[in-house]
Each structure stands twice: as structure tokens, then as C-alpha cells.
C-alpha positions in Angstrom: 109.1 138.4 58.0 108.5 141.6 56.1 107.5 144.7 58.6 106.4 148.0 57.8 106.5 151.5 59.4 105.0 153.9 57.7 101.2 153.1 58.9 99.4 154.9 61.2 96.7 153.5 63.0 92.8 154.3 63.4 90.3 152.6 63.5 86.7 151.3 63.3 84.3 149.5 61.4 81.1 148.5 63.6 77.5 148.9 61.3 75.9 151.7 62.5 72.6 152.3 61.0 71.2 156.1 60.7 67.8 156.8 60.8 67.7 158.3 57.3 70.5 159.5 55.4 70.0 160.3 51.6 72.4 162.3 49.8 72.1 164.9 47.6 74.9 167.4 45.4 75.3 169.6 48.4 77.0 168.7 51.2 77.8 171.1 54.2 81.1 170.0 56.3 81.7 172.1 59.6 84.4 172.3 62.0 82.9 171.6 65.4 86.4 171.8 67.1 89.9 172.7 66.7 92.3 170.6 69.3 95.3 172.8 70.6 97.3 170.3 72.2 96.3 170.8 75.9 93.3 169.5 75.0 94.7 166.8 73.1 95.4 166.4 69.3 95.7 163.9 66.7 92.7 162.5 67.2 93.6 159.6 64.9 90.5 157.0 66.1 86.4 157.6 65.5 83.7 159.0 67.7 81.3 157.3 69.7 77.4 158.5 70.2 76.3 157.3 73.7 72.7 156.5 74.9 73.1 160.1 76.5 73.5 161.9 73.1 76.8 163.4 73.5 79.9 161.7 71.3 83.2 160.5 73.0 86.4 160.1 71.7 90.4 159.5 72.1 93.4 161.6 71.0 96.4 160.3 70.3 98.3 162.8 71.8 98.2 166.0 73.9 96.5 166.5 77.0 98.0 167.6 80.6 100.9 164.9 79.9 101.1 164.9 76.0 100.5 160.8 76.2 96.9 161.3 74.7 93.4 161.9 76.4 89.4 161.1 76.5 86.9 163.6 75.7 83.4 164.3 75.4 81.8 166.7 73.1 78.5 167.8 72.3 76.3 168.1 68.8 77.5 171.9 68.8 80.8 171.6 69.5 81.6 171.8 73.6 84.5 169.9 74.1 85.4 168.5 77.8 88.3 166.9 78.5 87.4 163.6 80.4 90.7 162.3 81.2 94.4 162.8 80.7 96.6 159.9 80.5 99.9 159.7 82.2 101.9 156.6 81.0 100.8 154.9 84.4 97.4 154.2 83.7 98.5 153.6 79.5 99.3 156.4 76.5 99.2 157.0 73.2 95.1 156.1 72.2 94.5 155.0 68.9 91.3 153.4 69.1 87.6 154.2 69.3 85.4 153.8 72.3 82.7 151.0 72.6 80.0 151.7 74.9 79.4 148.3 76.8 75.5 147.6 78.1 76.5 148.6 81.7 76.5 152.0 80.4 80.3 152.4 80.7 82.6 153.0 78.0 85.5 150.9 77.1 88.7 151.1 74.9 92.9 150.3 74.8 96.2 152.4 75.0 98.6 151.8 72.7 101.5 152.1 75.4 101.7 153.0 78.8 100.2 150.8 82.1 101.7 148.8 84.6 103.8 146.8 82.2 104.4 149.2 79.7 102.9 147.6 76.3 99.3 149.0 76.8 96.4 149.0 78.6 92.1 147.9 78.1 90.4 150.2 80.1 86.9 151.5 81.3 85.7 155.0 81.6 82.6 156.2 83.2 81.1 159.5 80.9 82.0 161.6 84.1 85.4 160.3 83.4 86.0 158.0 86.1 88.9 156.0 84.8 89.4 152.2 85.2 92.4 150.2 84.2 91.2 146.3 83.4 94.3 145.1 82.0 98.2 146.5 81.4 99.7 144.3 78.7 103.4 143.0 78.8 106.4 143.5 76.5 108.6 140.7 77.6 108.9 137.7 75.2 108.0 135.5 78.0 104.4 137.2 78.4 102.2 135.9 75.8 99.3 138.1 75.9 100.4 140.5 73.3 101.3 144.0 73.2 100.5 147.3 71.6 96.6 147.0 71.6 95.9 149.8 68.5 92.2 148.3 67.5 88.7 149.0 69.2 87.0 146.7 71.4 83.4 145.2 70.4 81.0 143.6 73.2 80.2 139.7 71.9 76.8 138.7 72.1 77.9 137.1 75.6 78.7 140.1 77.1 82.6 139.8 76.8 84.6 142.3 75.0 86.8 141.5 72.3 89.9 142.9 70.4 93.4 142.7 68.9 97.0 143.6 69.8 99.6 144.1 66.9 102.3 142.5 68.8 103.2 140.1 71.1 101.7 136.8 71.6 103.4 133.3 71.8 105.3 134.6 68.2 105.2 138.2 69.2 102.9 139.2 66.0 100.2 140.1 67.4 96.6 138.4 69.0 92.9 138.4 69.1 91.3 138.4 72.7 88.9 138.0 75.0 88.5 140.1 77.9 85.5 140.2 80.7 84.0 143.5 81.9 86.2 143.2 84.9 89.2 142.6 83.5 90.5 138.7 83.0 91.8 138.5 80.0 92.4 135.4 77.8 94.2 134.9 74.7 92.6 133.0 71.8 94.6 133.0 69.5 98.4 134.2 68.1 99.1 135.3 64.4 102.0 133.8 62.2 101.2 130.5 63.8 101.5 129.2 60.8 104.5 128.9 58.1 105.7 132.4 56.2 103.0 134.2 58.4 100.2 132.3 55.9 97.4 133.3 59.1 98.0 136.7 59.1 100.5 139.3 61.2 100.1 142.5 63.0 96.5 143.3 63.1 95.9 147.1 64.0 91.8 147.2 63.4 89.7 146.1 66.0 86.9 143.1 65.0 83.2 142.9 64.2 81.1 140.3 65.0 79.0 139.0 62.4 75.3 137.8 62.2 76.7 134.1 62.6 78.1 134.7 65.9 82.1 134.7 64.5 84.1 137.8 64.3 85.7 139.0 61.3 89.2 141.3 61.1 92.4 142.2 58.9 95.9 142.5 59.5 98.1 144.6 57.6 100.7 142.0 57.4 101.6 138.4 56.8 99.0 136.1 54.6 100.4 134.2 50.7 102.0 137.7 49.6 102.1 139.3 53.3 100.1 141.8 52.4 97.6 141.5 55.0 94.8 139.2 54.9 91.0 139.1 56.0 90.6 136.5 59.1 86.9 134.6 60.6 87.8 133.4 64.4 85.4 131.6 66.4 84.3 133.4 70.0 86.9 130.3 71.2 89.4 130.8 68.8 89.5 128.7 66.0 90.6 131.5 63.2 90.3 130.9 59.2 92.4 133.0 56.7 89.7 134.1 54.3 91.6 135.9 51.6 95.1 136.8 51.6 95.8 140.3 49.6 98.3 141.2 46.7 98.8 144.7 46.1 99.4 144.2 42.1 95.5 142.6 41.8 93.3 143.8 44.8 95.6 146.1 47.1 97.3 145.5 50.7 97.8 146.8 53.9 94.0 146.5 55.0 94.2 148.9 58.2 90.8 149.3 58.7 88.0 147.0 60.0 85.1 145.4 58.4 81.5 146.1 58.7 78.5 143.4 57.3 76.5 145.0 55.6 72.6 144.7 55.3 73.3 142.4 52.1 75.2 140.0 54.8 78.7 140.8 53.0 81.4 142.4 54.9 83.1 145.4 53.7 85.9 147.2 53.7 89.4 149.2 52.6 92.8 148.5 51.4 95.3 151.7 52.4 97.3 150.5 49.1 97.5 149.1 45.9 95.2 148.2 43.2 95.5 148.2 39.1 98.1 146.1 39.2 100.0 148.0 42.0 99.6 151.6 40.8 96.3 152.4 42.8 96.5 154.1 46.1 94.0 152.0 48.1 90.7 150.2 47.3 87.2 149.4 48.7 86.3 145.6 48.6 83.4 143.4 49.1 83.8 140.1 50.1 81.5 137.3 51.7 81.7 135.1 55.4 83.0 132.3 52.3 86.0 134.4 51.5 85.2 135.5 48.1 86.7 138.8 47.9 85.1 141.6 44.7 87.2 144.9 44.4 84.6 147.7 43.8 86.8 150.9 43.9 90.2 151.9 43.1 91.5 155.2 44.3 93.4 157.0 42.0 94.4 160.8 44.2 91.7 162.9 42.6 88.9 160.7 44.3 91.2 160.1 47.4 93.8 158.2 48.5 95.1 156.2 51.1 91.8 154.9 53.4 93.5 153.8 56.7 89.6 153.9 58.1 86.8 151.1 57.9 83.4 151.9 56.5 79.6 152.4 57.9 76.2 151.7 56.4 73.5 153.9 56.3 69.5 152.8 55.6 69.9 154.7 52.6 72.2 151.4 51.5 75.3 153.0 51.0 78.2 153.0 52.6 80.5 155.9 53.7 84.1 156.2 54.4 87.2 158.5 54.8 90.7 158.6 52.6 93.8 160.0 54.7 95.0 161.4 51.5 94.1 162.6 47.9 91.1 165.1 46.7 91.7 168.3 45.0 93.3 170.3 47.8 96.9 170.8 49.2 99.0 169.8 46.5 99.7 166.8 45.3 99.3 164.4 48.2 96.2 165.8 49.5 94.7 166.7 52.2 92.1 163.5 52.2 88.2 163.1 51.5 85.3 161.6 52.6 83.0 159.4 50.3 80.4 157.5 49.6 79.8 153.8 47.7 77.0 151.8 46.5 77.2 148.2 47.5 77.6 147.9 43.3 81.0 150.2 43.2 79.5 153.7 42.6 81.8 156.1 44.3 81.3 159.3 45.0 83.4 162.4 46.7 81.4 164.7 48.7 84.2 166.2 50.5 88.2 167.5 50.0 89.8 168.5 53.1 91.4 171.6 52.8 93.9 171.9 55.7 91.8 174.6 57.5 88.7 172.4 58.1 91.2 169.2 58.8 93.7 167.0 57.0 94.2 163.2 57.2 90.6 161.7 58.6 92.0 158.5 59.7 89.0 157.4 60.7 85.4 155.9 60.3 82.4 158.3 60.3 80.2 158.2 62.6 76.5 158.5 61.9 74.2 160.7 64.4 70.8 160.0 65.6 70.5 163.4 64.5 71.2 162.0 60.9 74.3 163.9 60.4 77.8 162.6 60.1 80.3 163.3 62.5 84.1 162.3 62.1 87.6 163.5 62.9 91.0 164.6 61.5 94.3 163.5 62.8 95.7 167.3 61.9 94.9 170.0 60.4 92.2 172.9 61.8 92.6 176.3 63.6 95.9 175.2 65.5 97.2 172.0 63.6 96.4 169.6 65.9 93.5 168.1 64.6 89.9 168.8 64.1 86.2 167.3 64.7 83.5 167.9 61.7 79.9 167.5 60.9 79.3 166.5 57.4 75.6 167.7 57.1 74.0 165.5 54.2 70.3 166.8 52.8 67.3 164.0 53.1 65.3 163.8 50.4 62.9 161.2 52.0 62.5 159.1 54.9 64.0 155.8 54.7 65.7 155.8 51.5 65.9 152.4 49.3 68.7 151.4 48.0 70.9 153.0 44.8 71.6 149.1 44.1 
């Protein structure tokens, strides 16, 4: 089995619908906050908007023990640090909070916890920390390992989510977990021969309008590059399409989101044009049927290791970790948007001193705005939060397709 290294891990893709969002030529991308590593930094995952107006969020690192942190901060830019982690109660956060209907807010460690191979946890927004579950290393646990994706609430009130290892062939799991903690395992990738179901998922899952959840994995599937996966809430999982980097890219790191056309959506952090893209933007339907709409090509962007969102103007918006026309060659990423047809726009190029590398989704505001983070860059280095401020030209927008 083929493995790779040189991913790093965000995530997101849940629909989020804004109450209007229109875009016009000018868009106005401020830096709400500058992490300088006491207060945590690469924030690699998403933000959350609770019912209480004020957005949450996980670094990766920093924080009174440098194993990562939970934060709340407002529309204007107050940041308070909720929690520190200290290996005990898990470390190193990759994921996005979910806010589960009991008000409380929920997510996973990457490491750290009891057993050392990550944690789920629950966090009150005072910042009363709960571990649910610590996760186990040992061949002989099979209920995975290394947690990296967000958590979604089913429809019957369970949360559910993905581990990138471990498992009865110790690449990776979906699961099921209840609100107070027992966890079951529904299913193990690489069950099948050469890895043909999928390995190492890092992106959490979304549930679609038909009641089954829908993911990726970077790994495994017909040319192990990563594959796009249906599993039922009891665990009967279908491979969908398995990805080829020379026709319609690899590595899918990010999540999915269903659109309002009842498609899914989402991004491929490599590949394309017959291997010389540098990541794509897909289409494909609950049936499998997978259309490539964009292929990034540096100037545009490059690299998307986040999902995407939808807003009711009908497009959808994402974030490239690299590419766009500042810091060299590489770039210092972007943030876009795509008609359901394929139309892709940039309407912003990182420049190092407002951020560098968004890793992940946006997140759009009741206040109609987007709001999103960079894994480094900013005022110290370490990582930045932004508003992308978009101009409304009307109401609720109709479609551009």
C-alpha cells in the first residue's frame, strides 16, 4: 500500500447557506487576528458560527502547552482562549467544531488522551472541556486512530466522523459516536483487495438529503488515489468513484458539500490535465458520476486541501493552500469562487502579511460576510483569522447558472 506524507490536514465541508451573498469586482479581506503562539497558531481547521453569534475554532498548535487549543472570537476580532490542551485530555486539533442541538460544541484531537491516538471531545462555549472518547494505537484496538476530520450530528442525534488510521486493517474508519460518548465502529477501509474501498480518510462526512453520508479519502481506491465513498448510518459503504491524477486529480483532502442542485461537491489537492494540474474542483452525483469543472493551474491557485460552501447566491466558495500572484512562485494561496457550471473566479491572493496557506473551508456569517483562517502567515507567523467582505447587489441572488 502506497502512503503519503506530505498532506496536511483541514477540514470541512458542511452546506452552510448565507442569507445573501452576491459578489461583485471588489472584495475587502481583513485580518481580524494574528495568533502568536501562546494563543495558539496554525489554525489549520475552519470556524464555526454558534447560535450565540460569536465563531469558535481549533489551532493546531500553540497554547499554554504547545499541543494546540480552542478559541472563541468575535465578529471584530476579540480572541479568547477557551482551552489549552495538554496531551492528557488529546493534542494536535485539526478539525472544525460542530455545534450539536444541546447547545454544546463537539470535535476530535489528532493525538493525545488516555490512550494516546486521539480524542472526540465536548466543549461548553465557556470552555468547559469534556473528553467522550480517547482512541487506541495498539493493533489489537480496532477503533481507529488519529481522528483528523470534523464530526457532523446525523439526523438521529448521533455524531459521526472518520479516523485516518487504525481499524481492524489499521487504515482508517468511519464512526458513530453518541453525545455521551459510546462509540461504535462501522466500518474499516482497505477491507477490500489493493485498498479498492478506500484508505486514510482525513475529512470529516456530510450527510446527504437521503439520509447516507458521503466522504473521501486521500488514499487507496483503482489507482489509490483517493476515492469518493456513500455509507449507510449502519455501515454499509459504496466506493463511488475512485480518482486518477492523470484524468480528474487525487488526493481529495477535503469534504463534500450537496449542493442545492442535489450534487455533492468538492476538491482534489492534486492533479488534473493529464497529471500536470495542481488540484481540481469536481461535481459528482449520489450515483457516482463524477464532472471535473476546474483545474488549477498556480495563477488561479493551487493546492485546495479545504472542502467548499454554498451560498443562496448559487455559487460555491473555497480556499487553495497555494498559488495566486503573491510570494513567489509557490504562492501564498487564494480564495475563490465557482458556478455550479465551472466559472472560477479569484477574489483573493494571500500575501503573507494578511495570511498564507488557508487550509480551510470558509465560513459564511449571518452577517453575510466570509470568515476563514490561515495556517501561517500574519503579524507573527503563526497564522491569521480574515473577513472577506463581499458587496450585495440584491437580496437573494439567483443563480449565475
Amino acid at each position: 500500500m502506497k502512503t503519503r506524507t506530505s498532506f496536511q490536514v483541514l477540514f470541512t465541508g458542511i452546506v452552510f447557506l448565507v442569507a445573501a451573498a452576491a459578489v461583485s469586482s471588489a472584495q475587502t479581506l481583513r485580518t481580524l487576528y494574528s495568533f502568536s503562539g501562546s494563543d495558539g497558531r496554525d489554525p489549520v481547521a475552519g470556524l464555526k458560527q454558534a447560535n450565540d453569534g460569536n465563531f469558535y475554532g481549533t489551532t493546531y498548535k500553540g497554547g499554554a502547552n504547545s499541543l494546540g487549543t480552542v478559541f472563541k472570537i468575535t465578529a471584530n476580532g476579540t480572541l479568547t482562549t477557551l482551552h489549552s490542551f495538554n496531551g492528557s485530555d488529546g493534542s494536535y486539533l485539526y478539525a472544525s467544531l460542530v455545534q450539536g442541538s444541546d447547545g454544546n460544541l463537539y470535535g476530535t484531537t489528532g493525538g493525545g488522551g488516555a490512550r494516546g491516538a486521539g480524542t472526540v471531545f465536548k466543549i461548553t462555549t465557556e470552555g468547559t472541556l469534556t473528553t467522550l472518547y480517547s482512541f487506541c494505537p495498539l493493533f489489537i484496538c480496532t477503533d481507529g486512530q488519529s481522528p483528523f476530520g470534523w464530526l457532523v450530528e446525523g439526523s438521529d442525534g448521533n455524531f459521526y466522523g472518520t479516523t485516518n488510521l487504525g481499524g481492524t486493517t489499521a487504515q482508517g474508519t468511519v464512526f458513530k459516536i453518541t453525545p455521551q460518548g459510546t462509540l461504535t465502529t462501522l466500518y474499516s477501509f482497505c477491507s477490500l483487495a489493493n485498498c479498492a474501498d478506500g484508505q486514510s480518510p482525513v475529512a470529516g462526512l456530510v450527510q446527504g438529503s437521503d439520509g447516507n453520508f458521503y466522504g473521501t479519502t486521500i488514499l487507496g481506491g483503482t489507482a489509490d488515489e483517493g476515492v469518493v465513498f456513500k455509507i449507510t448510518p449502519s455501515g454499509a459503504l459504496t466506493t463511488l468513484h475512485s480518482f486518477d491524477l492523470y484524468t480528474d486529480g487525487g488526493g481529495p483532502v477535503g469534504g463534500l458539500v450537496q449542493a442545492n442542485d442535489g450534487n455533492f461537491y468538492g476538491t482534489t489537492f492534486y492533479g488534473g490535465s493529464g497529471g500536470s494540474g495542481e488540484g481540481t474542483v469536481f461535481k459528482i452525483t449520489a450515483s457516482g458520476t463524477l464532472t471535473t469543472l476546474h483545474v488549477f493551474a498556480w495563477g488561479d491557485g493551487a493546492n485546495p486541501e479545504a472542502g467548499l460552501v454554498q451560498a443562496l447566491d448559487g455559487n460555491l466558495y473555497g480556499t487553495t493552500s497555494q498559488g495566486g500572484v503573491h510570494c513567489g512562485p509557490t504562492g501564498c494561496g487564494t480564495v475563490f469562487k465557482i458556478t455550479l457550471g465551472g466559472t472560477l473566479t479569484t477574489l483573493h491572493s494571500f500575501n503573507g502579511d494578511d495570511g498564507q496557506g488557508p487550509y480551510a473551508p470558509l465560513t459564511p456569517s449571518v452577517d453575510r460576510n466570509f470568515y476563514g483562517t490561515t495556517t501561517a502567515g500574519g503579524a507573527n507567523q503563526d497564522g491569521s483569522i480574515f473577513r472577506l467582505v463581499i458587496p450585495r447587489a440584491c437580496i437573494l441572488c439567483p443563480s449565475a447558472d
